[in-house]
PDB file as gemmi writes it, atoms N, CA and C in Angstrom:
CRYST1    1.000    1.000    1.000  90.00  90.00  90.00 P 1                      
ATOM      1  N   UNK A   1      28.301  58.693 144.150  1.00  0.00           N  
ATOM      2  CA  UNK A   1      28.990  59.596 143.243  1.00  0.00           C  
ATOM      3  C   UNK A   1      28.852  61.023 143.776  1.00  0.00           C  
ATOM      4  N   UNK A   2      29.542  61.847 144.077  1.00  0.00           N  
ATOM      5  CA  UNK A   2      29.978  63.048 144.509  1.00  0.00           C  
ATOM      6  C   UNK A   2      29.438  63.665 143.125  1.00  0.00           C  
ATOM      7  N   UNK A   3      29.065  65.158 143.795  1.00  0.00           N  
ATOM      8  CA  UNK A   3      28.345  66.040 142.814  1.00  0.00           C  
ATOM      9  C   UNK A   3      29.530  67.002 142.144  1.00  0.00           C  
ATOM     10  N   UNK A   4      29.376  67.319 141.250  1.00  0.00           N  
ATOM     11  CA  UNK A   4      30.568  68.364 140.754  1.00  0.00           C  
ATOM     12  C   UNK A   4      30.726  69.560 140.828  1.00  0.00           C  
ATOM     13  N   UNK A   5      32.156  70.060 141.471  1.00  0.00           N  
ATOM     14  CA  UNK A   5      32.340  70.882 142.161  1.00  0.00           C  
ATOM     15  C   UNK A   5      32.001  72.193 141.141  1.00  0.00           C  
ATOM     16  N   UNK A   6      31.574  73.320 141.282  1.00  0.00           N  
ATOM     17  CA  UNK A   6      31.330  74.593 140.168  1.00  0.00           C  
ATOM     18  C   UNK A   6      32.492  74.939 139.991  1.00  0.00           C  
ATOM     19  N   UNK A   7      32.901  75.229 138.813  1.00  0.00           N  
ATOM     20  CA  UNK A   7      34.662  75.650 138.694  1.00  0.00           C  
ATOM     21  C   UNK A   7      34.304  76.919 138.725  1.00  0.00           C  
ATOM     22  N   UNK A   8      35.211  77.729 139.155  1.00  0.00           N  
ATOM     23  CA  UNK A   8      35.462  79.242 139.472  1.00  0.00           C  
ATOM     24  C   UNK A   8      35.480  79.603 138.200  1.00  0.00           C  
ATOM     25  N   UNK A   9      35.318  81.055 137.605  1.00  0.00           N  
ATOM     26  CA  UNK A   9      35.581  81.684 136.350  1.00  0.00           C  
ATOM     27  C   UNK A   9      35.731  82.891 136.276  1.00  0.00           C  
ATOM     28  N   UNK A  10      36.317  83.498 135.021  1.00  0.00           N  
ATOM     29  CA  UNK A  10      36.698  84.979 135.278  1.00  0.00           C  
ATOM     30  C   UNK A  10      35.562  85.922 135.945  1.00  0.00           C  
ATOM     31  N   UNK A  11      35.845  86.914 136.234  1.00  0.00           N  
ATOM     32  CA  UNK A  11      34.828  87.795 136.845  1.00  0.00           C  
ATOM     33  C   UNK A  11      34.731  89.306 135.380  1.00  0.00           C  
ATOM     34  N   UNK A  12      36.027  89.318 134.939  1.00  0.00           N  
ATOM     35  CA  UNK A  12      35.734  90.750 133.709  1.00  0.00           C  
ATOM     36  C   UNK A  12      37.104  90.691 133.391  1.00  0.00           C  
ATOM     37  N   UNK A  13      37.496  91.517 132.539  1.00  0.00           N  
ATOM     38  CA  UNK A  13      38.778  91.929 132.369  1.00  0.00           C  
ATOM     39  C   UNK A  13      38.416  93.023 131.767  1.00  0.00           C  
ATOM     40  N   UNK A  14      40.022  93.672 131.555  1.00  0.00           N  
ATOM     41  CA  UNK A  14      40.850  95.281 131.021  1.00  0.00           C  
ATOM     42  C   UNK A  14      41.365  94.770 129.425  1.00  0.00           C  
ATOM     43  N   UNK A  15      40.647  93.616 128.534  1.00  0.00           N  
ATOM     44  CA  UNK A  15      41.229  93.809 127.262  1.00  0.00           C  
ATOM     45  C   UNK A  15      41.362  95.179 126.456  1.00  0.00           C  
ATOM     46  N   UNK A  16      39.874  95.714 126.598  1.00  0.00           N  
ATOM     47  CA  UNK A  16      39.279  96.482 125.614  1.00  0.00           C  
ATOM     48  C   UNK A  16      40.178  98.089 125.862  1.00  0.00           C  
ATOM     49  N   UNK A  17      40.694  98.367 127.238  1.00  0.00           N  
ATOM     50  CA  UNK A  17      40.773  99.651 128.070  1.00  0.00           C  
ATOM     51  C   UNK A  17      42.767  99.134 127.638  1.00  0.00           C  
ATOM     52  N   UNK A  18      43.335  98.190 127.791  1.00  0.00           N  
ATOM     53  CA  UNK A  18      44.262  97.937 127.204  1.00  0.00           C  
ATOM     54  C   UNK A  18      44.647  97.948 125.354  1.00  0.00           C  
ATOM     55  N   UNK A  19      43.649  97.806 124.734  1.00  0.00           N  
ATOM     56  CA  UNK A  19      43.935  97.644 123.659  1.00  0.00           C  
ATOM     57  C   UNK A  19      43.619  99.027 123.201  1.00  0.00           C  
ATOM     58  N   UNK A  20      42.697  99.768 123.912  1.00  0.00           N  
ATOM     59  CA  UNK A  20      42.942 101.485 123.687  1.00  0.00           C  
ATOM     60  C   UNK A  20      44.180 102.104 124.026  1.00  0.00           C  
ATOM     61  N   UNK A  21      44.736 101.718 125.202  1.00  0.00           N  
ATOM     62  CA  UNK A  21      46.061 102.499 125.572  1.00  0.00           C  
ATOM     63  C   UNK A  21      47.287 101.786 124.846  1.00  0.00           C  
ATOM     64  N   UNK A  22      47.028 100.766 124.329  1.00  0.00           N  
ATOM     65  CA  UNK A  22      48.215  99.960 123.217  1.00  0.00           C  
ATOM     66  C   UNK A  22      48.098 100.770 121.467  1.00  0.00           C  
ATOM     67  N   UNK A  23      47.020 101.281 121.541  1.00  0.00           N  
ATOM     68  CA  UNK A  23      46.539 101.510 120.191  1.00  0.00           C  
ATOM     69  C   UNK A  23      46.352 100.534 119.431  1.00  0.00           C  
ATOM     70  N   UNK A  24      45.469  99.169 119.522  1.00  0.00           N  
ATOM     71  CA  UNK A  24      45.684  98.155 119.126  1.00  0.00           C  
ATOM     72  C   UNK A  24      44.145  97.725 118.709  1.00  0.00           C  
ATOM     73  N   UNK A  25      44.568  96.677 117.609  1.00  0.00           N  
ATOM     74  CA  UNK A  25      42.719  97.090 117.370  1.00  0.00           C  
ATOM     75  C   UNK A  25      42.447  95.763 117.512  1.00  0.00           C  
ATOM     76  N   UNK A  26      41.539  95.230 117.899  1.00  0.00           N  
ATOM     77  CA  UNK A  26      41.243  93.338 117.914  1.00  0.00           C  
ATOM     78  C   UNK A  26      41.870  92.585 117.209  1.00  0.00           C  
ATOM     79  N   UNK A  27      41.818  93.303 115.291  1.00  0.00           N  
ATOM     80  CA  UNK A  27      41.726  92.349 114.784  1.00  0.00           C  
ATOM     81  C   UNK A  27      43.512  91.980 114.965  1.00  0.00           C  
ATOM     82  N   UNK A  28      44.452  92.831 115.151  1.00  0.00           N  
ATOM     83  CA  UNK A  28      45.710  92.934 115.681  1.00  0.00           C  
ATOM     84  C   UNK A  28      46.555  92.149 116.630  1.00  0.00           C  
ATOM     85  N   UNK A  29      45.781  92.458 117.581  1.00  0.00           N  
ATOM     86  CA  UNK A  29      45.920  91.199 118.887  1.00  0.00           C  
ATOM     87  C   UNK A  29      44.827  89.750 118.001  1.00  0.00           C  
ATOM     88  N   UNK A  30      44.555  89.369 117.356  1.00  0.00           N  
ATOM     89  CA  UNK A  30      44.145  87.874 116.843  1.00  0.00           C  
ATOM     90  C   UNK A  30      45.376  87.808 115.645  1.00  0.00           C  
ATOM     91  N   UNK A  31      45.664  88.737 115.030  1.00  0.00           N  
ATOM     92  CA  UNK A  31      46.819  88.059 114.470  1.00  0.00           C  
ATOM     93  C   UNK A  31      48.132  87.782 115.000  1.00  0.00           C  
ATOM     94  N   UNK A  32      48.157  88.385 116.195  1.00  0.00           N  
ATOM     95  CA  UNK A  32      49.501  88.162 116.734  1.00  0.00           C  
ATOM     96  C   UNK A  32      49.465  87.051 117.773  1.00  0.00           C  
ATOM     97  N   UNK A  33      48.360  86.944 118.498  1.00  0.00           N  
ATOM     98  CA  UNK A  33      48.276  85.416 119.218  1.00  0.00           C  
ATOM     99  C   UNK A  33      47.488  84.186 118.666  1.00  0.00           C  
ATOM    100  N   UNK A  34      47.384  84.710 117.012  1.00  0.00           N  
ATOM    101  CA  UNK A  34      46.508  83.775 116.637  1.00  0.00           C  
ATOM    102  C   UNK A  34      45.204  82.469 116.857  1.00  0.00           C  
ATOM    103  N   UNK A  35      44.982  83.673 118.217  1.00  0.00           N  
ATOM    104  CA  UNK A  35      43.366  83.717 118.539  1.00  0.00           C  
ATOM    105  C   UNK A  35      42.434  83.904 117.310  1.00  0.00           C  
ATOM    106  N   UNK A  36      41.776  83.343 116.724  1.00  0.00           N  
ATOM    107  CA  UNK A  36      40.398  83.581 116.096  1.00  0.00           C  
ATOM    108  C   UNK A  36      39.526  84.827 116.447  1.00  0.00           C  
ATOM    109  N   UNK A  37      39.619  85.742 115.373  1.00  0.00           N  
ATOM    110  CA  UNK A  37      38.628  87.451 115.981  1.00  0.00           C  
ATOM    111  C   UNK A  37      37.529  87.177 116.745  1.00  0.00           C  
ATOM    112  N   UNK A  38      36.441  85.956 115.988  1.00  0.00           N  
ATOM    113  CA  UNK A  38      35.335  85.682 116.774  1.00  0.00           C  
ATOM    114  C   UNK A  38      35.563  85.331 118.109  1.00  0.00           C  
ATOM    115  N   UNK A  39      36.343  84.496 119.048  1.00  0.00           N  
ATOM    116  CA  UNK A  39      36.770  83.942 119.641  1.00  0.00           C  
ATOM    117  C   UNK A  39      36.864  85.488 121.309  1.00  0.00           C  
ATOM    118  N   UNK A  40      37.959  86.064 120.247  1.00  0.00           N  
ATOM    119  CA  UNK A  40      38.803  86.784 121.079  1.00  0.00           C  
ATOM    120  C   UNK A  40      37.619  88.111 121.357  1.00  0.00           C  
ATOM    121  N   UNK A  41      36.742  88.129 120.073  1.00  0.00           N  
ATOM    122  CA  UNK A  41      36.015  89.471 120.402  1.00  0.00           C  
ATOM    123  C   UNK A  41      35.091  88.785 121.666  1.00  0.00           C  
ATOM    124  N   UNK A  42      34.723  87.405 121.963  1.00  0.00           N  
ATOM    125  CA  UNK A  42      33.624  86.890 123.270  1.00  0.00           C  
ATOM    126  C   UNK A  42      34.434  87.231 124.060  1.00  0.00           C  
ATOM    127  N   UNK A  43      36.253  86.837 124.332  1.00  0.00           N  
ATOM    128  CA  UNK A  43      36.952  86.827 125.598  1.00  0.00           C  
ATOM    129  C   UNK A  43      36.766  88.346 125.899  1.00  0.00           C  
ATOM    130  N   UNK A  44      36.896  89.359 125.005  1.00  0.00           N  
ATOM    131  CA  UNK A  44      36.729  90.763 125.527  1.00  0.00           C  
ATOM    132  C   UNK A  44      35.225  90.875 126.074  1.00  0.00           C  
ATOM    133  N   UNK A  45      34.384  90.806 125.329  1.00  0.00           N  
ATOM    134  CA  UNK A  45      33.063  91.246 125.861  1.00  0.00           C  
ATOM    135  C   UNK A  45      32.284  90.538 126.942  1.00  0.00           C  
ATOM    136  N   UNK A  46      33.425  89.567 127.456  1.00  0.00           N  
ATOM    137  CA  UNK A  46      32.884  88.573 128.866  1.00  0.00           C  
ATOM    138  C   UNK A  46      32.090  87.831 128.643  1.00  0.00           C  
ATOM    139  N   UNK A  47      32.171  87.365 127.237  1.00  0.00           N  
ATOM    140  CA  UNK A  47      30.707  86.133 126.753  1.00  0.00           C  
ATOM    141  C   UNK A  47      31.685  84.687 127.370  1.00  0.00           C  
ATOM    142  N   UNK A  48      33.094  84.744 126.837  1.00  0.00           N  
ATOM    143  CA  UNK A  48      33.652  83.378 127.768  1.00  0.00           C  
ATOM    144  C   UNK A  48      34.274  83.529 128.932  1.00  0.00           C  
ATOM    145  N   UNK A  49      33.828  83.104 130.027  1.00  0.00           N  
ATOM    146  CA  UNK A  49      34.514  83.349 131.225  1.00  0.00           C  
ATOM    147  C   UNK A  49      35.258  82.171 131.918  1.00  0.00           C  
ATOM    148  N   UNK A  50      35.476  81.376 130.901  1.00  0.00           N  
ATOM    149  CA  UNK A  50      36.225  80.308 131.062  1.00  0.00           C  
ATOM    150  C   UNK A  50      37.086  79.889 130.126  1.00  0.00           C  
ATOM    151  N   UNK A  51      38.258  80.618 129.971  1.00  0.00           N  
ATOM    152  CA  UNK A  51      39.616  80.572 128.910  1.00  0.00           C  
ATOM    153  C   UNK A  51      40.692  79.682 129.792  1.00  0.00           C  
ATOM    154  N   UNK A  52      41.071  79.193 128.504  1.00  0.00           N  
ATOM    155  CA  UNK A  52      42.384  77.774 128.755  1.00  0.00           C  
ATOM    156  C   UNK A  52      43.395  79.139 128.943  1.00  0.00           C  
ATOM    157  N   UNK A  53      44.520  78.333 130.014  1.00  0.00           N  
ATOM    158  CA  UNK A  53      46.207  79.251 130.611  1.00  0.00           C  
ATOM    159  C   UNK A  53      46.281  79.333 129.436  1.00  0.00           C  
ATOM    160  N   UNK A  54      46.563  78.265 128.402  1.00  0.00           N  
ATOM    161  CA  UNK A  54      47.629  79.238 127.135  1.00  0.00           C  
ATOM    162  C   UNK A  54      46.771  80.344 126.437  1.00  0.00           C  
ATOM    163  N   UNK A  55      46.012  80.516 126.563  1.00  0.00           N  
ATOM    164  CA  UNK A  55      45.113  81.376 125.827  1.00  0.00           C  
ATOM    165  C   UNK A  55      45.423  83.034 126.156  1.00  0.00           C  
ATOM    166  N   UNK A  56      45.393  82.584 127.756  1.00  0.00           N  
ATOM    167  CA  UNK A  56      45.658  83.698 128.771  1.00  0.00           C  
ATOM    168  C   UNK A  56      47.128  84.164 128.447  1.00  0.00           C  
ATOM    169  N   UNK A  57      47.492  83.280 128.651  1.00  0.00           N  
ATOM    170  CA  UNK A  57      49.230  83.441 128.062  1.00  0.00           C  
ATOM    171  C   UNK A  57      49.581  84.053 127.309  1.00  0.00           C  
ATOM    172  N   UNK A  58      49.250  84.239 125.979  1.00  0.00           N  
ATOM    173  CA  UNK A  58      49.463  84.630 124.488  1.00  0.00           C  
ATOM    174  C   UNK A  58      48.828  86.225 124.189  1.00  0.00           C  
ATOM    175  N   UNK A  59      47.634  86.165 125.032  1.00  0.00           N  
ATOM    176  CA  UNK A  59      47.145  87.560 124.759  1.00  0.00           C  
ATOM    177  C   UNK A  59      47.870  88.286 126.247  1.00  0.00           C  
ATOM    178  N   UNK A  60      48.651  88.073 127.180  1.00  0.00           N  
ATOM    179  CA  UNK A  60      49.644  88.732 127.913  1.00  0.00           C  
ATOM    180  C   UNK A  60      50.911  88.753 127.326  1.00  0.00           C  
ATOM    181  N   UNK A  61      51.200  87.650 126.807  1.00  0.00           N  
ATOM    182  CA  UNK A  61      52.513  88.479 126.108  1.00  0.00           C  
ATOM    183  C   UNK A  61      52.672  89.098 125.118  1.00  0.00           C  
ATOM    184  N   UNK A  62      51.212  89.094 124.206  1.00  0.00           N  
ATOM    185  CA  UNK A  62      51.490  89.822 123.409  1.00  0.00           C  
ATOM    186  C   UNK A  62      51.094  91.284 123.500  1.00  0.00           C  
ATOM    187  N   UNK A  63      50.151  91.581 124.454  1.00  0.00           N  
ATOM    188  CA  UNK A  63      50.274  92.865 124.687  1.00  0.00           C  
ATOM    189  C   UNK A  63      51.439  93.414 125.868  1.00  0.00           C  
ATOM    190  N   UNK A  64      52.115  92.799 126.338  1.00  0.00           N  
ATOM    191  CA  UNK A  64      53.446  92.696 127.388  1.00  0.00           C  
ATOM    192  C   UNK A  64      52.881  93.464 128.554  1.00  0.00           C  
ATOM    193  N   UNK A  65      51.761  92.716 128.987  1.00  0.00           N  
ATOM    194  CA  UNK A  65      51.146  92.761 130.698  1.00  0.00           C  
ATOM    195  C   UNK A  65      51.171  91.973 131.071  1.00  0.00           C  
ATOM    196  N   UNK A  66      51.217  92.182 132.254  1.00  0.00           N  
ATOM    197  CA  UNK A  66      50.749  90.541 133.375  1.00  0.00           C  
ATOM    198  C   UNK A  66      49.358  90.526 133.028  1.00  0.00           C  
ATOM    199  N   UNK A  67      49.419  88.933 133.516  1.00  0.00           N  
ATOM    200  CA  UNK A  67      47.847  88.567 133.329  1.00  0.00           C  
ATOM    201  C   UNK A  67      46.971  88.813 134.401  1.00  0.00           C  
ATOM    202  N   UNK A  68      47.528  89.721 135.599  1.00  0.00           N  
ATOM    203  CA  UNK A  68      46.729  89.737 136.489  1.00  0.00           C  
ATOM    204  C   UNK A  68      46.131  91.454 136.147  1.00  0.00           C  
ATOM    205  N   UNK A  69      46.925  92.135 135.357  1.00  0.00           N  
ATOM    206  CA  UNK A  69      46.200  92.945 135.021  1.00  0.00           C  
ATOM    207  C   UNK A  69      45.443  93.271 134.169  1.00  0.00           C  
ATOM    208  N   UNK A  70      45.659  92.101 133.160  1.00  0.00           N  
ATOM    209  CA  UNK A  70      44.397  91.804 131.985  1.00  0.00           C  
ATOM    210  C   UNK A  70      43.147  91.086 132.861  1.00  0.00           C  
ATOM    211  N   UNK A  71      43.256  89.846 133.070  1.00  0.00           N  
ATOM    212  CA  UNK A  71      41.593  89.283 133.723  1.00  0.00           C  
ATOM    213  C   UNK A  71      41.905  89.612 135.539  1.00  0.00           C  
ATOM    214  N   UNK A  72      40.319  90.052 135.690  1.00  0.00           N  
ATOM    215  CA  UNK A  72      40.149  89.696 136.685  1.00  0.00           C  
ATOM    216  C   UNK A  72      39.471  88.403 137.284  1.00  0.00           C  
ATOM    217  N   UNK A  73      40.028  87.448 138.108  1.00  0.00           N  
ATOM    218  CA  UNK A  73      39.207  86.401 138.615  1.00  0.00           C  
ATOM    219  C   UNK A  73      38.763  86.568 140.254  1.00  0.00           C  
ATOM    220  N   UNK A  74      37.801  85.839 140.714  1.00  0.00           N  
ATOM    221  CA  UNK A  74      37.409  86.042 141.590  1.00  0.00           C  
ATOM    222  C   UNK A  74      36.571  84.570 141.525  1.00  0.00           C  
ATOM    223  N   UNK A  75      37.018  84.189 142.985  1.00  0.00           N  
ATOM    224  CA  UNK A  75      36.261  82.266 143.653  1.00  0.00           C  
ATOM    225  C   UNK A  75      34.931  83.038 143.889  1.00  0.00           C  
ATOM    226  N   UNK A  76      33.773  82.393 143.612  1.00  0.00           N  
ATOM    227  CA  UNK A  76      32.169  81.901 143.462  1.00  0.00           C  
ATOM    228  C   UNK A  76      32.316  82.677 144.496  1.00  0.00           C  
ATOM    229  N   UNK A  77      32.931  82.569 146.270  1.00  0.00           N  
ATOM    230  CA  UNK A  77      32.827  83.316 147.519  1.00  0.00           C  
ATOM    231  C   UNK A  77      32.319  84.609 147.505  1.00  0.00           C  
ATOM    232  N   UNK A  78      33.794  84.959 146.887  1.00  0.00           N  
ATOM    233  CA  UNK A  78      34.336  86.640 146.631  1.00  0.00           C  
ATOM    234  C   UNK A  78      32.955  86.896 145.709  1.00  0.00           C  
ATOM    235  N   UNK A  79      32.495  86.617 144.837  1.00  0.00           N  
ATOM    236  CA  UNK A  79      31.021  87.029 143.820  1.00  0.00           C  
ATOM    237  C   UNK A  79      30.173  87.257 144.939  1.00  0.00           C  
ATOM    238  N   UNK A  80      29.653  86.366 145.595  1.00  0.00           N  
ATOM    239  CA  UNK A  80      28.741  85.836 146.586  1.00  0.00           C  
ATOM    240  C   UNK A  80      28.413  87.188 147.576  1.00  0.00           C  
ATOM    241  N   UNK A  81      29.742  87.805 148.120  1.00  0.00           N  
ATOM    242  CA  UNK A  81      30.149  88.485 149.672  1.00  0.00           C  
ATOM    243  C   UNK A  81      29.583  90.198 148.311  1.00  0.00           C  
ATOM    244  N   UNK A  82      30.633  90.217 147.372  1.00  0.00           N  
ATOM    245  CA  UNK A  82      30.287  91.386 146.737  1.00  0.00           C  
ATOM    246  C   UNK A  82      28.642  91.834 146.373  1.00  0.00           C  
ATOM    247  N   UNK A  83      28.234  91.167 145.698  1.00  0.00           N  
ATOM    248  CA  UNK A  83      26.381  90.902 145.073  1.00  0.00           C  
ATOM    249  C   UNK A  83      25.825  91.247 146.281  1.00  0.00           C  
ATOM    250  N   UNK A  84      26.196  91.023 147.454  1.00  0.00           N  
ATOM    251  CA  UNK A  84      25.068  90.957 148.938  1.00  0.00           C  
ATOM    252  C   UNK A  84      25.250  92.512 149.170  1.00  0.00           C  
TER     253      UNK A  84                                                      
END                                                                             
């Protein structure tokens, strides 16, 4: 049996620095992607660094960014080369 591979995960994101320049307040963005506040306040503060695409999805369109400028991700590597 093969060992399991570490899945990659976010590295941080721009919710919080977005939802200042949106004028938008958490509880705002959870009613409009009907994310759960508790939920959505971990995805901001980097407690989950492992969010499902639609999740990702919903809080990009509803603040109308790409998602590459909401999360940043980065492969285990890229962590690895930076930290040293």
């Amino acid at each position: 049996m093969l060992p399991k591979k570490a899945k990659d995960k976010l590295h941080s994101n721009n919710l919080l620095q977005i939802l200042k320049q949106q004028e938008m307040t958490q509880q705002e963005l959870a009613d409009i992607t009907g994310i759960g506040k508790t939920h959505l306040t971990k995805i901001i503060k980097g407690q989950r660094r492992c969010i499902s695409l639609p999740i990702a999805i919903n809080i990009a369109r509803a603040l109308n960014v790409p998602i590459e400028q909401i999360f940043i991700y980065r492969k285990r590597e890229e962590v690895k080369n930076v930290n040293k």
